[in-house]
C-alpha positions in Angstrom: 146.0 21.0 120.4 143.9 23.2 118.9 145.5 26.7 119.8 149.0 25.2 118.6 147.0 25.6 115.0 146.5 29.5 115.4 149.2 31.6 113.9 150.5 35.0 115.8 147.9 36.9 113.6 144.9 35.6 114.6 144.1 33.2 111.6 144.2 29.5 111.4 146.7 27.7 109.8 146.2 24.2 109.1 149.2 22.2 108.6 149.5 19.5 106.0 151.8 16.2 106.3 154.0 15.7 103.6 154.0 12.5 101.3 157.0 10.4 103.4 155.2 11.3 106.8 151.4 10.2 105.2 153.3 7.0 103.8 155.2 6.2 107.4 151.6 7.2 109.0 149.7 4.9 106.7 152.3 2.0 107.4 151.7 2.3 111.1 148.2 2.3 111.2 148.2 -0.8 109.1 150.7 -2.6 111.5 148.6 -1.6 114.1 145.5 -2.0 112.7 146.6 -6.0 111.7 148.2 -6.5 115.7 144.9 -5.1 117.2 141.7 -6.8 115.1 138.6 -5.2 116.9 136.3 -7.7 118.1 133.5 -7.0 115.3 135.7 -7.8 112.8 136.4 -4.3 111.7 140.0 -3.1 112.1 140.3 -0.2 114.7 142.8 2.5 112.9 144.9 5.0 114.9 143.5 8.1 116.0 144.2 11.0 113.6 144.7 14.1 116.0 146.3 16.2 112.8 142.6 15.6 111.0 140.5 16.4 114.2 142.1 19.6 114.7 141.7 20.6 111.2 137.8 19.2 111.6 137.6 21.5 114.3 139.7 24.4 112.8 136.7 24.5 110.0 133.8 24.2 112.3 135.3 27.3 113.7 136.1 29.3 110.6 132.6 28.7 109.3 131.1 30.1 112.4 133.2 33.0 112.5 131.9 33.7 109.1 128.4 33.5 109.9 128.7 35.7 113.0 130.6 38.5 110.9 128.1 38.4 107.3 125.4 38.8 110.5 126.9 41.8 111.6 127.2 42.9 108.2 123.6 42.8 107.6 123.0 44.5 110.9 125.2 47.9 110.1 123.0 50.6 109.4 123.3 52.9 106.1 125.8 54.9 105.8 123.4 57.5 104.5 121.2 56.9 108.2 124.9 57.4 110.2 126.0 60.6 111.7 128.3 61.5 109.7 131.1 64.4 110.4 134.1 65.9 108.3 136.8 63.9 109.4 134.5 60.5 108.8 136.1 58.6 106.7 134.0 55.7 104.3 135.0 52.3 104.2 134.3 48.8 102.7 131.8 47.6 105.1 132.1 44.0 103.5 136.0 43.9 104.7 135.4 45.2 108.5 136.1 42.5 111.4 133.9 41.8 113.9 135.9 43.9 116.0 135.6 46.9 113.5 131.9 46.5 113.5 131.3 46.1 116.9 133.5 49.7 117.6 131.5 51.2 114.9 128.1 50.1 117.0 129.7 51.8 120.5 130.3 55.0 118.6 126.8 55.5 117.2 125.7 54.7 120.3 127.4 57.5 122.0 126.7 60.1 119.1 123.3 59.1 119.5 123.3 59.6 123.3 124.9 63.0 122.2 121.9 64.0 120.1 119.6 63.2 122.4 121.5 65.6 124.7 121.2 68.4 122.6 117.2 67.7 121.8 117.4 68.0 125.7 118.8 71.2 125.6 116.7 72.4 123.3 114.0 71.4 125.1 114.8 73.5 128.3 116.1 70.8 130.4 119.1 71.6 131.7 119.7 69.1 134.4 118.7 66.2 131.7 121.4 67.5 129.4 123.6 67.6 131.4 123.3 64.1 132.3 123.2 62.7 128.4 126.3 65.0 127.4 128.0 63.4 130.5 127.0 60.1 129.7 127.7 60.4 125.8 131.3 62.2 126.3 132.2 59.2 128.7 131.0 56.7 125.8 132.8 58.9 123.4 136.0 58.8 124.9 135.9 55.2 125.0 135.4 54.9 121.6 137.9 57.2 120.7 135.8 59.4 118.7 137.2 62.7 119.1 135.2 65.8 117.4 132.1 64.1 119.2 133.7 63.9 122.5 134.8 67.6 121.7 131.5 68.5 121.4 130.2 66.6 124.0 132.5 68.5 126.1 131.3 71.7 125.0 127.6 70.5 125.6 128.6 70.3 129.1 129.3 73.5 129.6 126.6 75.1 127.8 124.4 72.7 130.4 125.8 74.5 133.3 125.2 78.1 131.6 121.6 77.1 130.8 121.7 76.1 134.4 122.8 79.2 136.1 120.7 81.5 133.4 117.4 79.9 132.9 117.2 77.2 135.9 114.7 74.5 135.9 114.2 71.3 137.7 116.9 70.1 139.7 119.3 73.1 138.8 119.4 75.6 141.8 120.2 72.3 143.7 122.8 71.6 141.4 124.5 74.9 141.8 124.9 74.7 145.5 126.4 71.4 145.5 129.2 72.7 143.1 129.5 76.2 143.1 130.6 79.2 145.4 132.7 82.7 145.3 136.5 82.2 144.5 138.4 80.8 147.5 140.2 84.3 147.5 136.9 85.8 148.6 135.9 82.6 150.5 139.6 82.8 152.6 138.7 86.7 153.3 135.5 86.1 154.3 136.7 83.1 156.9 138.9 85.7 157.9 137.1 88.9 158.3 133.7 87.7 159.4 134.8 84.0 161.3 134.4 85.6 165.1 131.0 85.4 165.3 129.1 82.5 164.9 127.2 83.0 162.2 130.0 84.2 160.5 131.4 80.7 161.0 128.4 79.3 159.2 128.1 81.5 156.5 131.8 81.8 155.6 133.1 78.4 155.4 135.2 77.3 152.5 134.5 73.8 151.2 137.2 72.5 148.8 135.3 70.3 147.0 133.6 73.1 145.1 134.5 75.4 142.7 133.9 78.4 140.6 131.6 77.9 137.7 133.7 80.2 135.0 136.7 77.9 136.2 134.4 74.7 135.6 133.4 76.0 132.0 137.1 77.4 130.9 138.3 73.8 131.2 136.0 72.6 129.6 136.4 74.2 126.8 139.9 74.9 126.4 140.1 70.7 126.4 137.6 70.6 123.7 139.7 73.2 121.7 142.7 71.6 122.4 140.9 68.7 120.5 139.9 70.9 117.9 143.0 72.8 117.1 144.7 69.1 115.8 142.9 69.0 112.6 143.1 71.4 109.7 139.5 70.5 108.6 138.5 71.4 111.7 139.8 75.0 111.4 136.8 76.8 111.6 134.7 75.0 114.5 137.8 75.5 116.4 137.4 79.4 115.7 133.8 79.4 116.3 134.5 77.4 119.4 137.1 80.3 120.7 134.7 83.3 119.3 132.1 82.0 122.0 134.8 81.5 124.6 135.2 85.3 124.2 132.2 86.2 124.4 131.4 84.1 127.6 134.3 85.7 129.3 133.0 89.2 128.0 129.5 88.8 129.3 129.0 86.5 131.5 131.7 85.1 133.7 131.5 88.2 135.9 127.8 87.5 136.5 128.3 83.6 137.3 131.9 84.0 139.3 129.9 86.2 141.8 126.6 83.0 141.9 124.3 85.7 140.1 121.9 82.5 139.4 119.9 84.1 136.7 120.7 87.2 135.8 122.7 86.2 132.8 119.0 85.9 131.0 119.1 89.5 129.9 117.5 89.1 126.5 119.8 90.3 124.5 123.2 92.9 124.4 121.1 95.6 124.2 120.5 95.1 128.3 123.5 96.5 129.8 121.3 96.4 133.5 120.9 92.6 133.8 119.3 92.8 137.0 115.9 94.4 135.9 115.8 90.6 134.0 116.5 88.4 136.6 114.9 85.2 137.1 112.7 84.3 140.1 113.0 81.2 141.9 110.6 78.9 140.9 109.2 77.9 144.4 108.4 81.4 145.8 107.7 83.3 142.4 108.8 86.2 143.9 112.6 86.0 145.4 115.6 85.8 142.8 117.3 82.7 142.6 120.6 84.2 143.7 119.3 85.5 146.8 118.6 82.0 147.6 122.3 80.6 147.7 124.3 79.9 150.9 127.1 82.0 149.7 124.6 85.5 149.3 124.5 85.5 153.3 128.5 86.2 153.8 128.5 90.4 154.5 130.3 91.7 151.0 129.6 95.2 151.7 131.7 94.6 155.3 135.0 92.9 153.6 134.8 96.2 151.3 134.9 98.5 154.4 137.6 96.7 155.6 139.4 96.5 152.4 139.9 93.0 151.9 137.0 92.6 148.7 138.3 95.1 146.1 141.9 94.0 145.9 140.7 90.7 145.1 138.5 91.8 142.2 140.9 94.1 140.8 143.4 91.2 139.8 140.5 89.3 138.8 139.2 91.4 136.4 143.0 91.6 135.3 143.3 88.8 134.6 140.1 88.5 133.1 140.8 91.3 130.4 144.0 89.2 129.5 142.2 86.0 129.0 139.6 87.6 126.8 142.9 89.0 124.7 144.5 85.8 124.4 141.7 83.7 123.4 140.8 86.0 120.4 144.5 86.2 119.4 144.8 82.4 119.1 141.4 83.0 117.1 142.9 85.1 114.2 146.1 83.4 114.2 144.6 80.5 113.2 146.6 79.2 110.4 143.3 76.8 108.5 141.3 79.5 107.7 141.2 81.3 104.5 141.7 84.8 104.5 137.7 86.1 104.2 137.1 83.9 107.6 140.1 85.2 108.4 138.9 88.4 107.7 135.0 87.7 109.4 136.6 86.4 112.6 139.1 89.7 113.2 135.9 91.6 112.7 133.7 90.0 115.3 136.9 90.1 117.8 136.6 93.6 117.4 133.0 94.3 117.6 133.9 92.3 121.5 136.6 94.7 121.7 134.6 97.6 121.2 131.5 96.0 123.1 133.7 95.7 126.4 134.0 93.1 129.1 131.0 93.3 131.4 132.1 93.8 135.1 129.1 93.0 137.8 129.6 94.7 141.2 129.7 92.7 144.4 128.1 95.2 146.1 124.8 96.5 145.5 124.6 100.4 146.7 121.6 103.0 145.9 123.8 105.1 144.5 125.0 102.6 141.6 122.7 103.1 139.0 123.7 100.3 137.0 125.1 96.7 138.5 127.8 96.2 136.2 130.1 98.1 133.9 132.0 97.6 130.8 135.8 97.8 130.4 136.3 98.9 126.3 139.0 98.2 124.7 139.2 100.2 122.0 142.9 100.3 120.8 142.4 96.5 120.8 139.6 96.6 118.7 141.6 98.8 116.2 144.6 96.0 115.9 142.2 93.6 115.0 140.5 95.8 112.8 143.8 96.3 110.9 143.9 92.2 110.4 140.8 92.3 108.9 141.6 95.1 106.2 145.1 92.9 105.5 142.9 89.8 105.2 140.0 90.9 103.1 142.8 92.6 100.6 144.2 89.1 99.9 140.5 88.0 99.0 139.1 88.0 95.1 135.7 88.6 96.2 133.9 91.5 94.0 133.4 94.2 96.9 137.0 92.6 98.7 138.9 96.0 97.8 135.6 98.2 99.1 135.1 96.4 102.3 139.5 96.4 103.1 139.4 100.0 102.4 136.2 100.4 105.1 138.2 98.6 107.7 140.9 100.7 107.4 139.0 103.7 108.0 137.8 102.3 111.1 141.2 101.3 112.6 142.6 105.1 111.8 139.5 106.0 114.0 140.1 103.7 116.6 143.5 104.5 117.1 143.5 107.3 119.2 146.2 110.4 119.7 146.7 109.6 123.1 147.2 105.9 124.5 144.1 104.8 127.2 145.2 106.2 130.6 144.0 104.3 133.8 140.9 105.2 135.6 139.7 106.6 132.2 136.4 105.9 130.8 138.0 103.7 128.4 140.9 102.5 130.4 142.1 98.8 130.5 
């Protein structure tokens, strides 16, 4: 049997008689050869079944050979891969056939994740969306994990295209999977569920979700991927610095389905809704205004108290996540101390900048629809990490810019601690 020929570790071994068993063997076949005269003359010898497995043993080697030199000449390049830092090069002439085929699924997938960013790029959302899917599924399976990280993160940058600039396919999209947090959805059921439209425009369907909640797991699964390698120390950073920011300026816009108003142009628009987006089909109506969840009566759960309560520990909670994710930034422990030093910097220019707050309800009196919570003794303890970090550095101007920034944090560090319901408060 052939398979009794195959050792445990998946090569051939061929066994070979020793000289007393080829002398017995040889004696036998004589005897039998000289009791059993074939009828042409010609003596028919005993069948050697140790020589036809090893016949067969070769034919099999030499094809396995064939197939893997053919894969060999089929690799690509290294030089034409997509290469990343934690790619490590290897002897492409001592790969198996296994190893070559896994390396063919993962360029696959990166490539599928390329393509999904030239998507992006492009403006379409809804085909991004669909490639990053596609290539974080592919990824996965290949076990390929700063591409499946980032193919994570593609995802969600799909849906923030989708919610801020649209395009084909995306308002659809967005009320499939998206509605109001099922704290307002429950109050609304509530409040507004004795008459029958009320019924209609109030019901709570489990199956969707939040998009700030959709995007947050997203990325805190692609950071918890990033976070395991040093050499990854400052994508992980960067990944957590726009995490911030997202919570900062736009998760209040898309947790109440403002469907393009996030496309502001710019920080220096603090009144988003002058910018809004129009729906593509009537050119005239924003897209938000087009959503099932826009007809529940928000200015009626406020009058009866059930809205603001609900928004308060929201935004709570909201100010603690934005605190939290930039203290995991600067604690960081693979960065040097000048990215040390950048990164406590920009978490306090977001510090300083606020955490934008949309309101639910539109009144005339409202000049703006949305406000800023500061946090300016914040920014100031973050300011203090970057004049400790850029003192360590031997850069020329290190000693001039660590002085700077500890002139700011003495002026951000006020006398008296914020008070709530301040202009400042948090």
């Amino acid at each position: 049997d052939v398979a009794n020929l195959v050792s445990p570790n998946g090569t051939f071994d061929i066994p070979t008689a020793s000289e007393s068993e080829k002398d017995e063997t040889g004696e036998e076949a004589n005897q039998m050869n000289d009791q059993n005269p074939s009828p042409h003359g010609q003596n028919k010898g005993k069948i050697n079944w140790r020589n036809m497995a090893a016949n067969a043993v070769k034919a099999l080697n030499k094809n396995h050979n064939t197939l893997v030199d053919d894969a060999h000449e089929s690799l690509p390049p290294i030089e034409n891969e997509l290469q990343t830092i934690i790619d490590t090069t290897f002897d492409e002439t001592r790969l198996t056939a296994k190893d070559i085929a896994n390396i063919f699924r993962r360029n696959e997938a990166r490539r599928f994740k390329h393509s999904a960013d030239l998507a992006l790029m492009a403006g379409s959302a809804m085909d991004a969306y669909d490639r990053f899917a596609r290539a974080a599924e592919l990824l996965k399976r290949a076990y390929d994990p700063l591409w499946y990280a980032a193919s994570l993160e593609g995802i969600a940058t799909s849906f923030v295209a989708m919610a801020d600039t649209g395009g084909h396919g995306a308002d659809q999209y967005l009320e499939k999977n998206f509605q109001y947090p099922k704290q307002v959805m429950y109050a609304a059921t509530s409040v507004l569920g004795s008459s029958e439209e009320g019924k209609e425009t109030s019901k709570v369907d489990r199956s969707k979700t939040t998009m700030p909640a959709a995007i947050c797991a997203l990325l805190e699964e692609s950071s918890s991927i990033l976070s395991r390698n040093v050499k990854l120390a400052s994508i992980y950073s960067e990944l957590l610095l726009k995490m911030a920011w997202y919570i900062s300026e736009l998760e209040g816009l898309h947790l109440r389905c403002l469907w393009g108003v996030g496309f502001s142009g710019g920080d220096d628009h603090d009144d988003a809704e002058g910018h809004a987006m129009t729906a593509a089909i009537s050119g005239e109506q924003y897209r938000w205004k087009m959503t099932s969840v826009s007809k529940i009566d928000l200015e009626e759960l406020q009058k009866r108290g059930k809205l603001d309560p609900i928004l308060c520990t929201y935004t709570t909670e909201q100010c603690l996540r934005f605190s939290d994710i930039m203290h995991r930034c600067v604690s960081n422990g693979g960065l040097d101390a000048f990215s040390r030093a950048c990164v406590a910097a920009r978490c306090a220019k977001l510090c300083l900048f606020g955490v934008k707050v949309p309101s639910w309800v539109f009144t005339t009196s409202k000049k703006k629809s949305s406000e800023r919570l500061r946090l300016p003794r914040k920014a100031a303890f973050f300011t203090v990490i970057a004049a400790e970090s850029m003192s360590q550095c031997k850069l020329p101007d290190a000693r001039i810019s660590s002085a700077g920034y500890w002139a700011a944090a003495t002026h951000l560090y006020a006398h008296n601690g914020n008070k709530i319901g301040g202009k400042n408060s948090y």
